[in-house]
C-alpha positions in Angstrom: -20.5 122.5 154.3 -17.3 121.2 156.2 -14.2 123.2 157.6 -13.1 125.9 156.1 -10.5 125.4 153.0 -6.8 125.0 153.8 -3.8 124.6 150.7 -1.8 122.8 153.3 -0.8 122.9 156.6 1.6 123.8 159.2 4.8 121.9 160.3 3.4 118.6 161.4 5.3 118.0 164.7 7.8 115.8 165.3 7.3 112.4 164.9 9.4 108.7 165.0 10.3 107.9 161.0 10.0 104.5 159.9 11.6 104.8 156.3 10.2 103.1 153.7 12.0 100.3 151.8 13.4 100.4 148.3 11.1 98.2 146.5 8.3 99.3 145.1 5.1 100.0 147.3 1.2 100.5 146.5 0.2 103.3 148.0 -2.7 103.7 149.5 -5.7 105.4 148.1 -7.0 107.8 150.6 -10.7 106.8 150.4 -10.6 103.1 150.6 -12.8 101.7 153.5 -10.6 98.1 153.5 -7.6 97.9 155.7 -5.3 97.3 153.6 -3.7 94.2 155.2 -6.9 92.2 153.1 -4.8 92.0 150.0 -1.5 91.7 151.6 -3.1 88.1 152.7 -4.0 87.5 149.3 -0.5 88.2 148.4 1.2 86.1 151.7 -1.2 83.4 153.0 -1.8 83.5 156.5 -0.3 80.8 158.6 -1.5 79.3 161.6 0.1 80.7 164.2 0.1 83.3 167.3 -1.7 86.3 165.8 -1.9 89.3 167.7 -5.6 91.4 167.6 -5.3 95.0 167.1 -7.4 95.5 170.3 -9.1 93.0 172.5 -11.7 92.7 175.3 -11.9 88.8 175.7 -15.2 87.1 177.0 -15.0 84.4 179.4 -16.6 81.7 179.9 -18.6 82.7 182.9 -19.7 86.0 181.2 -21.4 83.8 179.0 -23.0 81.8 181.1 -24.2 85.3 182.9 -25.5 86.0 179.1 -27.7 83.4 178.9 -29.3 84.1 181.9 -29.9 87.4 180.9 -32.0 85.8 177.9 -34.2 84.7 180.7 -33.3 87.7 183.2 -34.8 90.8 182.7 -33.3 92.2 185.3 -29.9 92.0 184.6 -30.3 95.4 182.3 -31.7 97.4 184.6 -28.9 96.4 187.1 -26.4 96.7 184.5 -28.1 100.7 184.4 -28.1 101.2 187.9 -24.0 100.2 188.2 -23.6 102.7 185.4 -25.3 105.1 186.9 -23.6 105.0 190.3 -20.5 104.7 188.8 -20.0 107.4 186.9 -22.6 109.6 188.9 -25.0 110.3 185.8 -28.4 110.7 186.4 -29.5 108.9 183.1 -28.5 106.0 181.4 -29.9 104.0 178.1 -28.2 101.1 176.8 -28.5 100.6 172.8 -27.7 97.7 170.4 -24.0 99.6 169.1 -22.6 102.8 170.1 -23.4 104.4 166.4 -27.1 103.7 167.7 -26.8 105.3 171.0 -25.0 108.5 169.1 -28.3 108.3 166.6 -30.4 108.4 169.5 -29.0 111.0 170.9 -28.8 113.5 167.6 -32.2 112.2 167.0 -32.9 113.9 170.3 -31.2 116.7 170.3 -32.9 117.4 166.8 -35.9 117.5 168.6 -35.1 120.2 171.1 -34.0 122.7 168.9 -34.1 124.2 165.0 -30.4 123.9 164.6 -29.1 121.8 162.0 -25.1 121.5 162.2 -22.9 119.1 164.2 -19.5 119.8 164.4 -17.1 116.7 164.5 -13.5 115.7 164.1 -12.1 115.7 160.6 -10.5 112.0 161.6 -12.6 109.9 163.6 -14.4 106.5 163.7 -16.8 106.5 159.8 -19.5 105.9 162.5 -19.9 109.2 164.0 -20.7 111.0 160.1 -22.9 107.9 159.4 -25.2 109.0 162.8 -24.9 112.0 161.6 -26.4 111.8 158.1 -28.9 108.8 159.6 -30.4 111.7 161.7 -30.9 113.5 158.9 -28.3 116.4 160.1 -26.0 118.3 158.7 -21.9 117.3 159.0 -19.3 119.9 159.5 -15.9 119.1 159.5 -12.9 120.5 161.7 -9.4 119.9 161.3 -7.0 118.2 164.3 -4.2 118.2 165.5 -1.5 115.3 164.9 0.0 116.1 167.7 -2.8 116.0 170.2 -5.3 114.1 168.0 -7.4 116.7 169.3 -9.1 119.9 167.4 -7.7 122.6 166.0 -9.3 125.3 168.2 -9.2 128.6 166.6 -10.8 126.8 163.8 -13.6 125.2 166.0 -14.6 129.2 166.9 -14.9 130.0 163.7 -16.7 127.4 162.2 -19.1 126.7 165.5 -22.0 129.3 164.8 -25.9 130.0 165.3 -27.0 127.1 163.1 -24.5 124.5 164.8 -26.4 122.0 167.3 -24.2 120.2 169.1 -19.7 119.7 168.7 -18.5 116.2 168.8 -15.1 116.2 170.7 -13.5 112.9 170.5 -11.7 110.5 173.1 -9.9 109.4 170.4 -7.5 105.9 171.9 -8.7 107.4 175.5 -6.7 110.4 175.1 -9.0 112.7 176.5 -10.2 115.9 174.9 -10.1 119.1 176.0 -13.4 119.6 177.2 -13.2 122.9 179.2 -12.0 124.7 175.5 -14.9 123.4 174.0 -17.2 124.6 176.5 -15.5 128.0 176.4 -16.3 128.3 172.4 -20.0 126.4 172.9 -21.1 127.7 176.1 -21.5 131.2 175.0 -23.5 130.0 171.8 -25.7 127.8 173.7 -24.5 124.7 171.6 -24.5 121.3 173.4 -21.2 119.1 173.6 -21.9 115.9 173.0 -18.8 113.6 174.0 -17.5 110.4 171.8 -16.1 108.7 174.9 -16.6 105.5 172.8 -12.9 104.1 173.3 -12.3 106.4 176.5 -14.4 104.1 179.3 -12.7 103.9 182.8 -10.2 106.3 181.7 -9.0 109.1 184.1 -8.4 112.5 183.5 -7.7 115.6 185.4 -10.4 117.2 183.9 -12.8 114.0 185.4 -14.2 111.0 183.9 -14.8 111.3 180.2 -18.3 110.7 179.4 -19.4 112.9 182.2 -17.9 116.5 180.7 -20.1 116.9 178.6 -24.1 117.3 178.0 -24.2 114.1 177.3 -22.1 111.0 176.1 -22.1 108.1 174.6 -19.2 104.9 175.4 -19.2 101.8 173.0 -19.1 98.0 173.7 -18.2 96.7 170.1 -15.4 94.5 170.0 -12.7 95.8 170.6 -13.0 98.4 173.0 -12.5 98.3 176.5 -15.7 96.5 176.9 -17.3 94.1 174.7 -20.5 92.3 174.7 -19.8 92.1 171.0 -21.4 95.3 169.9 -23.4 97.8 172.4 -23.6 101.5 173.4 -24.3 102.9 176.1 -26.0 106.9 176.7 -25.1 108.9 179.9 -26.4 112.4 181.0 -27.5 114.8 184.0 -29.5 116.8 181.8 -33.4 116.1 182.4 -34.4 117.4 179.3 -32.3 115.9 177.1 -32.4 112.4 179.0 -36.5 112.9 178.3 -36.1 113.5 174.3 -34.0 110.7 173.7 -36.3 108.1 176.2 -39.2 109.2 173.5 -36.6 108.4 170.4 -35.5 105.1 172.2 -39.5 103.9 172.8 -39.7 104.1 169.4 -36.8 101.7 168.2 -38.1 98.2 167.6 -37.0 95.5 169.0 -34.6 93.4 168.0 -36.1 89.8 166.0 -35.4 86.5 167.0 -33.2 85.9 164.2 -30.4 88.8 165.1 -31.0 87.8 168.8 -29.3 84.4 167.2 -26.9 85.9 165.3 -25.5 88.0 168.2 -25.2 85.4 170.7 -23.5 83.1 168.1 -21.0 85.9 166.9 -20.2 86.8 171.1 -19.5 82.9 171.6 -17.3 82.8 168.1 -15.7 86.1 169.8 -14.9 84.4 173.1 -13.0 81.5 171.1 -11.6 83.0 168.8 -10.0 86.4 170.1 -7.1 84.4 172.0 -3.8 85.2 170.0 -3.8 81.2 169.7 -6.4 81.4 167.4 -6.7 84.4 166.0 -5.3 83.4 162.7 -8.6 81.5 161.7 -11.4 84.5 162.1 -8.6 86.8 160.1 -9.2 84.0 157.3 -12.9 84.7 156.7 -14.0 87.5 154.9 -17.6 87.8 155.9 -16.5 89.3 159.3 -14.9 91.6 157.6 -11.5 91.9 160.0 -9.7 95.1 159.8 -12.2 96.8 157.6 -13.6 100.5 158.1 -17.2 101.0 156.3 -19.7 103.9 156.0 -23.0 102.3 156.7 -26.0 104.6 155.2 -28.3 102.8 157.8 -28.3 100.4 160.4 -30.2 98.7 163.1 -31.3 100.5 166.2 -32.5 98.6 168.9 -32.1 98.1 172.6 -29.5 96.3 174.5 -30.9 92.4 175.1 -30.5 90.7 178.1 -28.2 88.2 176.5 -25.7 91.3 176.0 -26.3 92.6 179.3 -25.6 89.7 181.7 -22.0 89.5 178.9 -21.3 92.7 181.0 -21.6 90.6 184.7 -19.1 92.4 186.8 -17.9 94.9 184.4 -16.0 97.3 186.7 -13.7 94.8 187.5 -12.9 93.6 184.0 -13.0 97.8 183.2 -10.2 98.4 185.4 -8.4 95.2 185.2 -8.2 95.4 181.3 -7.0 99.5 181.3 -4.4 98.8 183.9 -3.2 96.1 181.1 -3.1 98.6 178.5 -1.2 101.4 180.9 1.2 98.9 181.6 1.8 98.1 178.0 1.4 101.8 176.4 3.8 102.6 179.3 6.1 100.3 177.7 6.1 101.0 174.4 7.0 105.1 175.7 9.6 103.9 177.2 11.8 101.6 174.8 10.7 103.9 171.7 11.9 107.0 173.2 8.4 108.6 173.2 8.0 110.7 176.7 7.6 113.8 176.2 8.2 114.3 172.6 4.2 115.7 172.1 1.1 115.9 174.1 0.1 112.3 173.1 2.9 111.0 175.1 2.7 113.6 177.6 1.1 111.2 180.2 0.5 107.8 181.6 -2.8 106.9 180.4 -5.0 103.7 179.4 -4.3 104.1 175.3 -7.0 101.6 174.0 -4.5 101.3 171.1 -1.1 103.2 171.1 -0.5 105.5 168.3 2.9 106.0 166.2 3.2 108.0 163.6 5.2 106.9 160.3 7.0 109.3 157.9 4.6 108.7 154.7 2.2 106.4 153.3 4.8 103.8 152.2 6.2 103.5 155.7 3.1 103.3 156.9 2.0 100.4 154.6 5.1 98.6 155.1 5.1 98.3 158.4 1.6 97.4 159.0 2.4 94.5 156.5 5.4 93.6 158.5 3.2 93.9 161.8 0.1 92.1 160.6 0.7 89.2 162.8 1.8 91.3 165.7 -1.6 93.5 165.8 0.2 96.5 163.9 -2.5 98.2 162.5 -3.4 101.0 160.4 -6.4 102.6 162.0 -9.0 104.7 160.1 -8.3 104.8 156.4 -8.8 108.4 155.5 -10.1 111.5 157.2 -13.7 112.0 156.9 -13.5 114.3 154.0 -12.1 111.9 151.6 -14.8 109.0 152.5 -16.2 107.7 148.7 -20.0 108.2 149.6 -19.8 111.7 151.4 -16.9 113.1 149.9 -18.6 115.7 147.5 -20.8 117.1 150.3 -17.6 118.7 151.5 -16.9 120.3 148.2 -13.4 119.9 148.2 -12.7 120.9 151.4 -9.2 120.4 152.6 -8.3 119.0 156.3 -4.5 118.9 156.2 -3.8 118.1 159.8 -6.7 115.1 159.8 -5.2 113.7 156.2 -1.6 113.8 157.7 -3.1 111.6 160.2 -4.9 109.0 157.9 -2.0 109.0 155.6 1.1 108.2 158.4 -0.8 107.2 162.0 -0.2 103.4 162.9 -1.5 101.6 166.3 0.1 99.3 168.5 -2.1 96.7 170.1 -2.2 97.6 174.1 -4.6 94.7 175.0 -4.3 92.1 178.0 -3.5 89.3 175.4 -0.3 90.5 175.1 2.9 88.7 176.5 6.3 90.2 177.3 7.6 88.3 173.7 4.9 90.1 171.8 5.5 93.7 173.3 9.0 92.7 172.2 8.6 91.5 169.0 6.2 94.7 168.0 8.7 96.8 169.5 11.6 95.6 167.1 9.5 95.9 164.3 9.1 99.9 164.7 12.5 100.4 165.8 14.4 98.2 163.0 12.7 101.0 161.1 13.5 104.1 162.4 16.0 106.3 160.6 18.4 107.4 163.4 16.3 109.4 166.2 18.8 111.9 165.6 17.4 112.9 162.8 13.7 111.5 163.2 12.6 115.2 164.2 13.7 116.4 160.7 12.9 113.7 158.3 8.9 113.7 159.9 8.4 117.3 158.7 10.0 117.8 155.6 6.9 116.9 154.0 5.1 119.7 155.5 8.2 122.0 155.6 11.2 122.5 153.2 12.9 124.0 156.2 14.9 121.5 158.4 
């Protein structure tokens, strides 16, 4: 099960270095699912001040007032539908209660149309896809990516994609689009189904179209922080009849969701739409029970349908859409600019929406380090290991090696790109990656040494 076995892996490309520092460092264990900023506050209380989120989608008022009429409003889900529909010119939409429910739903339905068992997905992604996965009782198989297009490594995706494989998973991953047209050259031919992650990719543009709409069919999410929040949601688009049929019968049989989570939601979307602001920040960091900055591999969890109270949250959504990804252009367009990034790999190849803004340190020190000197400025770690090295799945892959997705886990860092941000915050994150950078001169060389000797 998995990708196939690798010793190691090529040159990693060239990447900004942030050196490490000479005191000693914890490095961090490749399977924890804690961020690892939760015992750096142990170790340096938090003060209250302006704390920057990793990635925001702030809630107004009047979007809440538009929730609570939803409570009462059926109607405001199926005109939250019809916008999506028209929008991204889909034929069928469902809306679910998280966007790992709407990707069960939509394995769960694909299961049903054919015998095949496998679904292919990134080696470093979001611990929610591999949970779906396993929830639908399917098989996961791993492929290696690419650090320097956060996309897969193709000629490995051939091989591996076969007559048992159901459906590939290509992944948005920060709204850098996949390539979509490659993996339709490898599926189409073997009659698998794409099945597109666009869960941090919505409103994004790409020359290869809207993502979400390349595929077979797609799912976006609406947890918090994404480009849209009504504190968690998904949301299910495709053309195709048949498959829009299967998951309708999986979807009539979710239950609904009780009276006592209906609560819960609307009370953790109001605590979202206070506390988000940078101003306050500090104080939902402080409480452990919401579990800030963590990464977990849920078993199981609740499927249900969107409520009302999250759909009228989503009032005017293509304005806040595009208003919110012209904020992080802007601000990913920034940080290209003053850390010398244009150009220097297919990541920064582009003007794009980033939902966060990815750097890559030299090793798992500098990678630590700065994330503890960034806590405060929404410097953040991302994913904490690749998929293969997750605690509770890890042995299904039988020691299968993903070089290029561990290279990522171990060194990737994200800069917040949100609309919170101010000209002093951009500022302040941007001299904390550049105070340390070895020389740029020599950043090329000092990235790869750990994957070559040859420099």
């Amino acid at each position: 099960m998995g990708g196939k076995r690798r010793e190691a892996s090529g040159p990693v490309p060239a990447q900004p270095q942030i050196p490490s520092r000479d005191r000693d460092l914890e490095e961090i264990a490749p399977g924890r699912h804690q961020d690892s900023r939760s015992e750096d506050r142990q170790e340096h209380p938090l003060r209250i001040r302006r704390t920057i989120p990793p990635t925001a989608a702030p809630i107004s008022p009047t979007e809440l007032l538009h929730g609570f009429r939803g409570i009462v409003d059926g109607s405001l889900a199926n005109r939250l539908e019809r916008e999506i529909r028209e929008h991204f010119g889909t034929e069928h939409v469902f809306l679910a209660s998280s966007g790992k429910a709407a990707l069960f739903l939509i394995l769960s339905g694909l299961k049903r149309m054919s015998r095949r068992r496998k679904v292919i997905l990134p080696a470093y992604t979001c611990f929610s896809v591999p949970s779906a996965v396993r929830m639908a009782g399917l098989e996961i198989v791993l492929c290696d990516i690419r650090p320097e297009t956060l996309d897969f490594d193709y000629p490995e995706l051939a091989e591996l994609a076969d007559h048992d494989t159901l459906c590939v998973i290509p992944t948005h991953l920060f709204g850098i689009p996949s390539d979509i047209a490659k993996v339709r050259e490898i599926c189409g031919r073997r009659g698998i189904y794409i099945l597109e992650d666009a869960a941090q990719a919505m409103g994004v543009e790409s020359p290869q179209g809207k993502p979400g709409t390349l595929g077979d069919v797609a799912f976006f999410s609406l947890g918090r922080g994404k480009t849209l929040t009504c504190g968690s949601g998904g949301i299910i688009l495709t053309t195709d009849a048949d498959i829009a049929e299967s998951i309708r019968e999986c979807a009539s049989e979710s239950s609904r969701v009780s009276i006592v989570e209906y609560l819960k939601d609307i009370m953790e979307s109001v605590f979202l739409a206070i506390f988000l602001h940078p101003s306050l920040y500090w104080f939902p960091k402080l409480l452990p029970f919401l579990k800030i900055g963590e990464t977990r591999f849920c078993r199981t969890f609740p499927v249900h349908p969107l409520t009302g109270f999250k759909a009228g949250l989503l009032h005017d959504w293509r304005a806040k859409m595009e208003l919110h990804n012209r904020s992080r252009s802007r601000n990913a367009a920034y940080y290209m600019d003053a850390l010398g990034l244009a150009g220097r790999m297919p990541i920064y190849s582009a003007d794009r929406s980033f939902l966060r803004f990815p750097v890559y340190a030299g090793d798992k020190r500098s990678k630590k380090e700065l994330c503890e000197l960034g806590d405060l400025l929404g410097i953040s770690p991302m994913y904490p290991s690749s998929i293969n090295n997750i605690p509770e799945i890890r042995d299904d892959f039988h020691g299968t090696a993903c070089p290029g997705a561990e290279r990522i886990a171990e060194t990737l860092v994200t800069l917040p790109t949100h609309a919170f941000l101010e000209d002093r915050d951009r500022t302040a994150v941007r001299e904390a990656v550049t105070d340390r950078f070895r020389d740029p001169r020599n950043a090329d060389c000092a990235v790869t040494r750990n994957a070559s000797s040859a420099c």
